[in-house]
C-alpha positions, 0 to 999 in steps of 0.5 A, a space after each residue: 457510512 456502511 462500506 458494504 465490505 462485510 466478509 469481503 475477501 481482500 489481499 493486502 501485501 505487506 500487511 502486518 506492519 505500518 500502512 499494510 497494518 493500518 488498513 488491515 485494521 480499518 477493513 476487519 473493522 468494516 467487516 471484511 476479511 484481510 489476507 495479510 500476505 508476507 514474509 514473517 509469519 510471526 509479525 502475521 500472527 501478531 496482527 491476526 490476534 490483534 485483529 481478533 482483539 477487535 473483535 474482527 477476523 483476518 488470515 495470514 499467508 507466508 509468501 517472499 513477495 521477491 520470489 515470482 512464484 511465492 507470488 503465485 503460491 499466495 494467490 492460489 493459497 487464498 483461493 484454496 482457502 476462500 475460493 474467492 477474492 473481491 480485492 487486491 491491496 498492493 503495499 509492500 515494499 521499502 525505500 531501500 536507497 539505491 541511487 544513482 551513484 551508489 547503485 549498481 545493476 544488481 541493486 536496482 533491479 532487486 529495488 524494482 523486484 522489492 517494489 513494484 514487480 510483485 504487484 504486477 504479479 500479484 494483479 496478475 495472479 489474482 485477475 482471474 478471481 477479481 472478474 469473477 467478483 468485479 472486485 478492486 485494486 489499490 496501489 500503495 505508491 510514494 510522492 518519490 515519484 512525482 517529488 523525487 527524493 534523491 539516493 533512491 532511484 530504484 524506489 523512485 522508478 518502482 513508484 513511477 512504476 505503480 502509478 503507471 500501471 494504475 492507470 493501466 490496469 484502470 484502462 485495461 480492466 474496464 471491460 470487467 468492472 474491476 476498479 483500480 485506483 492509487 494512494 499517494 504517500 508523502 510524510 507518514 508516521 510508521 515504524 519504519 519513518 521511526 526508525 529513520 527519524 531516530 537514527 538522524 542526530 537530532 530526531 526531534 528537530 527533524 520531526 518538526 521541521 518536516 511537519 511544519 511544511 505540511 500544510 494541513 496541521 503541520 502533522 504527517 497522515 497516519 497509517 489509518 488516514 491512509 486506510 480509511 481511504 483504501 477501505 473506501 477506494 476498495 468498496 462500492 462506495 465509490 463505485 464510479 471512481 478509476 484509474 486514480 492518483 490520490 494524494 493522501 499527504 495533508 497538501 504536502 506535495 501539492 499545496 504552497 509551502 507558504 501555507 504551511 506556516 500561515 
């Protein structure tokens, strides 16, 4: 299917690693143009070149995503650079673990900031540009906040957050045609789900055990299943669909555990 995405100027935060790599790939195979915004220009670099091995095109942006007005700056860089932007890619951020009982207020809101706070700015700043396009956001959330996870509360809350203010923007943002819609994580395979897994005693095991209470082939999405969804989410494919939650997780959160092992 032609995604119709063909030099599309879309932003996606926290795009050179795991998930935000995933679909920074997917969209420059679809013919867009992928501004990677994050905090290390060498990891920016490193997926532009990659993207240019495929015979695709992506630009890159330096920005601390924590810092209010680096949120900005990003937004006016693409601008500048562009002069327009047809969609948005809220990704970034990291389940930090800041619970109940070993967190503090300092903590917490530098979780909130780390994870949800900057994709209101980034919407915010970038509004303007997507009226002008009737362009589309995405949110990248976490099963953490329907599921719980336990010792992540400022994640937790930040992904309760992000559904939230999808269903928001989806209301508020109808008058402009612009879309908006979330992409649920459960169990998927990134460095950073590698990195976690392999501090664990005994990574394998625990590997197993966790793919086998996914139901659909007892196997965690990959950051690409998560990408093709946000390319098609993002493009007018899907051009009457707003304001939803979908789960990308193979039934995880949702299926009878019962099935997984049928």
């Amino acid at each position: 299917m032609n995604l119709d995405l063909k030099d599309k100027v879309i932003i996606v935060t926290g795009g050179a690693k795991g998930i935000g790599a995933g679909i920074v790939k997917v969209l420059a195979a679809e013919g867009a143009i992928p501004v990677i915004v994050g905090r290390s220009e060498a990891d920016n670099k490193a997926m532009i070149r990659e993207v240019e091995t495929m015979g695709g095109q992506a630009h890159q942006i330096v920005a601390e995503l924590t810092e209010p007005a680096a949120c900005e700056k990003a937004v006016k860089e693409v601008l500048q650079h562009f002069g327009r932007i047809e969609g948005l890619v809220n990704n970034a951020g990291v389940n930090d673990g800041v619970g109940l009982e070993n967190g503090n207020y300092e903590r917490f809101m530098a979780s909130l900031h780390k994870n949800v706070v900057h994709y209101y700015l980034m919407a915010h700043f970038a509004l303007p540009a997507l009226k002008q396009s009737k362009g589309a956001i995405l949110n990248i959330t976490s099963k953490t906040a329907a599921t719980g996870q336990g010792n992540t509360s400022g994640y937790a809350a930040a992904n309760g957050g992000r559904n939230a203010l999808t269903r928001e923007w989806a209301v508020e943002l109808l008058k402009y045609g612009i879309r908006v819609n979330a992409i649920v994580v459960a169990e998927c395979w990134t460095p950073l789900y590698e990195n976690w897994i392999n501090s664990l005693p005994d990574p394998i095991a625990k590997r197993r055990d966790i793919e086998s209470k996914i139901p659909l082939g007892n196997r965690m999405t990959t950051a690409e299943e998560i990408a093709n969804t946000t390319a098609f989410l993002l493009s007018e494919r899907s051009s009457h669909t707003t304001g939803q939650l979908i789960y990308v997780d193979g039934g995880y959160v949702h299926l009878d555990r019962a099935l997984a092992n049928a």
